[in-house]
Structures are given as C-alpha cells and as structure tokens.
GULUM-484621 format. One line per field, with one value per residue (C-alpha): residue in three letters; y, z, x. Coordinates in pm, 1 decimal. Layout:
GULUM-484621
code = ALA;...;
north = Y;...;
up = Z;...;
east = X;...;
END
This chain:
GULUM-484621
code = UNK;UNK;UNK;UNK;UNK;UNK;UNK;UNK;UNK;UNK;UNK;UNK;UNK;UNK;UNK;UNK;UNK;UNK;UNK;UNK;UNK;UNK;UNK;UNK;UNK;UNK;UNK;UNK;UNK;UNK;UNK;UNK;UNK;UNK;UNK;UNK;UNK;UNK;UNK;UNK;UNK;UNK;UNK;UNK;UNK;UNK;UNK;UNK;UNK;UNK;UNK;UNK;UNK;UNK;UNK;UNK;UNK;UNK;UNK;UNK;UNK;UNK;UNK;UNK;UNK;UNK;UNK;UNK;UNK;UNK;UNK;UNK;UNK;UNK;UNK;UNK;UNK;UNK;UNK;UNK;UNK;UNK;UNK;UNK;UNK;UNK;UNK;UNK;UNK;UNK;UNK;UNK;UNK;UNK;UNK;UNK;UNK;UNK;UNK;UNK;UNK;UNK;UNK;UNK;UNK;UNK;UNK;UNK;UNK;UNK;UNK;UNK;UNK;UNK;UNK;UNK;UNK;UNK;UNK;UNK;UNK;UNK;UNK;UNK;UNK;UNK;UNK;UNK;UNK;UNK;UNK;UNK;UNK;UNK;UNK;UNK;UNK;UNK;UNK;UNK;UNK;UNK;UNK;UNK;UNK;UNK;UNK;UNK;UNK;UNK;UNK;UNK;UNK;UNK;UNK;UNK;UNK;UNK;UNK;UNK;UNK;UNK;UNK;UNK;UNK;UNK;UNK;UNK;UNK;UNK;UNK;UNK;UNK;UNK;UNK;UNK;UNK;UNK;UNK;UNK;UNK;UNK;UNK;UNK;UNK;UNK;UNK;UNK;UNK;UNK;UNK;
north = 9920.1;10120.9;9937.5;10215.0;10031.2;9713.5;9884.2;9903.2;10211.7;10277.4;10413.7;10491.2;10512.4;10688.6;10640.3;10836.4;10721.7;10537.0;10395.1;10022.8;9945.8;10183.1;10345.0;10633.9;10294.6;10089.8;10447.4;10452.0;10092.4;10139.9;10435.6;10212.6;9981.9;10227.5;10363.3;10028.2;9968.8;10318.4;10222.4;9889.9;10013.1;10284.9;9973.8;10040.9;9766.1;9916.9;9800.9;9965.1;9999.4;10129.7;10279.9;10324.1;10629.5;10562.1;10313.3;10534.6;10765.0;10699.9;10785.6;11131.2;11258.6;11098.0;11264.1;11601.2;11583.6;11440.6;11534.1;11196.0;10974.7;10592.7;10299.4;10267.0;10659.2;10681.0;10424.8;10544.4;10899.2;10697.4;10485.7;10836.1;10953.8;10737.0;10683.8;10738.8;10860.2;10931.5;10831.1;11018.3;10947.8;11102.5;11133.8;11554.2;11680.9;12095.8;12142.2;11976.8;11637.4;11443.8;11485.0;11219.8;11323.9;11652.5;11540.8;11285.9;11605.0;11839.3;11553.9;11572.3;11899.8;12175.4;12039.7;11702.9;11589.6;11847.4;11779.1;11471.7;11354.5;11299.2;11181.7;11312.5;11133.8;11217.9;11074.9;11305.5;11265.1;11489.3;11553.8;11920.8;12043.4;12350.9;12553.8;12584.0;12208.5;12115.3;12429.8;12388.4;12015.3;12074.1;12361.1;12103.0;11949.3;12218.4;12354.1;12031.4;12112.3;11807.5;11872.7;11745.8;11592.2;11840.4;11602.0;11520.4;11213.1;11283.0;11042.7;11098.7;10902.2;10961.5;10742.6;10450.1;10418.8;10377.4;10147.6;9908.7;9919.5;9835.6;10189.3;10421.3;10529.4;10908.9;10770.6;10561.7;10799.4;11039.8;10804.1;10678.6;11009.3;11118.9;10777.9;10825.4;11171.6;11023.2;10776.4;11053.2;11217.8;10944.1;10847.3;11238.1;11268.8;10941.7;11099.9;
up = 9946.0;9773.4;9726.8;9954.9;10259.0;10183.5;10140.9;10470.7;10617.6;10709.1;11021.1;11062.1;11465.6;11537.0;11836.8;11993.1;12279.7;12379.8;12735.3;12862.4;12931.4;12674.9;12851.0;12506.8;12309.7;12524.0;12528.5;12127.4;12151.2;12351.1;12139.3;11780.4;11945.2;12061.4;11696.9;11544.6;11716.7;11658.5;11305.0;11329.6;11489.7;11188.8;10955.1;10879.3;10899.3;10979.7;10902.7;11103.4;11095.4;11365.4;11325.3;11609.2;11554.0;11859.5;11583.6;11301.6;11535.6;11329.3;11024.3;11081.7;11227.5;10885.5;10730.4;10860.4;10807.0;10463.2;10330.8;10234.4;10386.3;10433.8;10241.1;10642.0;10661.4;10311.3;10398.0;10718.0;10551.1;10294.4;10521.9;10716.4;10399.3;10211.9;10579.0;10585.8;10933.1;11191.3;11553.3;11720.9;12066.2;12233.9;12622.0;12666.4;12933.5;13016.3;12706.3;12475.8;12290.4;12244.1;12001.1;11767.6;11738.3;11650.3;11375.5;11196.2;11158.1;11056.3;10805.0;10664.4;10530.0;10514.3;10379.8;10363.7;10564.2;10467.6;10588.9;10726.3;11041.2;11370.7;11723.5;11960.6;12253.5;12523.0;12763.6;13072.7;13293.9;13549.4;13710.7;13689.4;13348.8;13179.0;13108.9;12706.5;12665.9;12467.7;12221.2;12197.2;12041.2;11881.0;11686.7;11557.0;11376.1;11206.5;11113.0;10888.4;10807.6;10992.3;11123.7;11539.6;11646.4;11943.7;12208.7;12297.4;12508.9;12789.9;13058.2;13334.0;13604.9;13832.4;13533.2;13479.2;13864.5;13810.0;13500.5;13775.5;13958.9;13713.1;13778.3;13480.5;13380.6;13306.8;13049.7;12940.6;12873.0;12687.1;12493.4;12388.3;12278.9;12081.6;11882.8;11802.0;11696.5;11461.9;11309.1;11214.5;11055.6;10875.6;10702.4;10624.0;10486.1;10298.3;10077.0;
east = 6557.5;6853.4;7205.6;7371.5;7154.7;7333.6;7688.1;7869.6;7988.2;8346.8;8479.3;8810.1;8951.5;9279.7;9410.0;9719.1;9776.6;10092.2;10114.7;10053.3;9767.1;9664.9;9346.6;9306.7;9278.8;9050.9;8840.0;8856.6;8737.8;8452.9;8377.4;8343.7;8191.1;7907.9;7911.1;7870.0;7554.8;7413.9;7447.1;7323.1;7018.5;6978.9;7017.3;7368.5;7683.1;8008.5;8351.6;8619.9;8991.9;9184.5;9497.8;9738.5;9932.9;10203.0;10325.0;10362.0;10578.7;10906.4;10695.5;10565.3;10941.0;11072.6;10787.4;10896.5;11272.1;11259.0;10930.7;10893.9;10577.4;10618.6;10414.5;10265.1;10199.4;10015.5;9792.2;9696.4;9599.4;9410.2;9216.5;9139.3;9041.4;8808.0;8608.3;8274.3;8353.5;8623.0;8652.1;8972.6;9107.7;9375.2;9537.6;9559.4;9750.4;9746.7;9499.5;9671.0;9680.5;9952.3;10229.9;10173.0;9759.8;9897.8;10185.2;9933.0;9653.9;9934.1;10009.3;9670.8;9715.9;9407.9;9083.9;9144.2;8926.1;8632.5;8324.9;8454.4;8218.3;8414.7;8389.3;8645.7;8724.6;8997.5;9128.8;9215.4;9488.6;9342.3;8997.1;9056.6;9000.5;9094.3;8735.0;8847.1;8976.7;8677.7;8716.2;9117.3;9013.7;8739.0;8925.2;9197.7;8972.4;8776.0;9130.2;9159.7;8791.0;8663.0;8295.4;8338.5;7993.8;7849.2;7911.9;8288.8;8367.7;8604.3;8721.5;8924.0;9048.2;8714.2;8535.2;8829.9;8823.0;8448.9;8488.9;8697.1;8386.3;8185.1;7993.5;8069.4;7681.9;7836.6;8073.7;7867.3;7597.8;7860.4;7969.9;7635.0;7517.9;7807.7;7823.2;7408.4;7552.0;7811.5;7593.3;7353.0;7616.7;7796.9;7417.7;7397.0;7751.7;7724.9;7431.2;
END
C-alpha cells in the first residue's frame, strides 16, 4: 500500500451564510459529513476545516479599502488553498449568492484555485428557482478556475420543512451523489 493511502485528505468547507439558526451551515455540515464517508468508503481519512466567512466580514471590506488582508483572512485563503478539496455553501436569493461568498472568491484572485475540486451547495430561500441558477454558480467558480462537481446540492424550504419531518430522501439523495462525486475527484486531483 503507497504512503499517500495513509495520508489524510483535506477538505476545506466555506460557508457564507449568516442567519441564526444558520440553515447554509447546517447544509455545509451535512455536506462534509457525506464527503467524509465517501472517502472513507474509497479508503481515504479526511480532515476538515470549516471556515465561516460571515466572520471574516470586517476582513474582506478592510481588504478592499486598504488592500491589506488580515492574519484571519490569509489563513482562510491558505487553508482554501492547500485543500485537497473544497466544499462551498451559500444562501442565494434572485440568482445570486450572498455578498460575503462573492468578496472571499473575488479575494482569491484568478487561478488560484485551478483545478481545485468543489462541491457547491445552496441554500434557497425560495421554491421557485430561476432556470440559470445552477449555471450563474457554477460559473463563479470556474472564473477562479475551480472545477464544480456535475451535481450541485440545492435545498430549499420544501426540503428543511421535510428535514423537520424527518422525510428529506431528495436531499438526501443530492447530497449523496455530489459528495461520491467529490471524493472521486479529490483521489484524482491528489495524484
């Protein structure tokens, strides 16, 4: 057995989302966790950091009028960096993510984060989504020149009704198949 089977694998989870009971982090939570045990069934141990970018707020604006990124900013765009892979969650409203998820991935800067795997997951404030909102997303990423795993997780309140309920098989099922998509990836970009 090779030495890189034995190495863990990082993942990285940003999560943008900002209100109480923060539903986009319980979503990016349920998301590593579902990665995690894709990898452990490849043969793969994961260690994760999540980074919650509704605290680095004060950061990125200081970033932007002084040029200047914090001790807390760098290390966030290092731990983004050096991960094996990337699990991003954020609440979108009328197409569109929310400001800090677009501030920390302007922070980045172009091709950073190329060939980086990703998992996208969003959480909707509306049943009624716009026929594009996948493409709009996934196209943030690639302009870092992230590569976005085919299958985007996106819950809405229909599915955290059902997670009350205990009855969220269509969530569950998305978010199963995009984490077996990012564990393929992660192994492929690790080699």
């Amino acid at each position: 057995m090779s030495t890189a089977a034995w190495s863990p694998v990082s993942l990285a989870v940003v999560s943008a989302g900002a209100g109480y009971p923060r539903p986009t982090r319980r979503l990016a939570d349920w998301v590593a966790e579902a990665v995690c045990r894709s990898l452990a069934a490849g043969g793969a141990r994961a260690e994760v950091e999540v980074l919650e970018l509704h605290r680095l707020a004060p950061d990125l604006a200081q970033h932007f009028a002084r040029r200047r990124a914090s001790l807390d900013l760098r290390e966030a765009i290092a731990a983004v960096v050096a991960a094996d892979g990337l699990v991003v969650a954020t609440p979108v409203l009328a197409a569109s993510p929310s400001e800090v998820f677009d501030a920390f991935f302007a922070v980045l800067g172009d091709g950073i984060l190329s060939g980086m795997p990703v998992l996208l997951a969003l959480n909707s404030g509306s049943r009624w989504q716009p026929p594009d909102l996948t493409q709009v997303m996934r196209g943030r990423l690639t302009d870092v020149h992230a590569e976005p795993v085919p299958t985007i997780v996106v819950a809405d309140p229909a599915d955290w009704q059902a997670t009350a309920r205990s009855d969220a098989a269509r969530l569950r099922a998305c978010i199963d198949q995009a984490a077996a998509e990012l564990a393929v990836a992660m192994s492929s970009h690790r080699q």
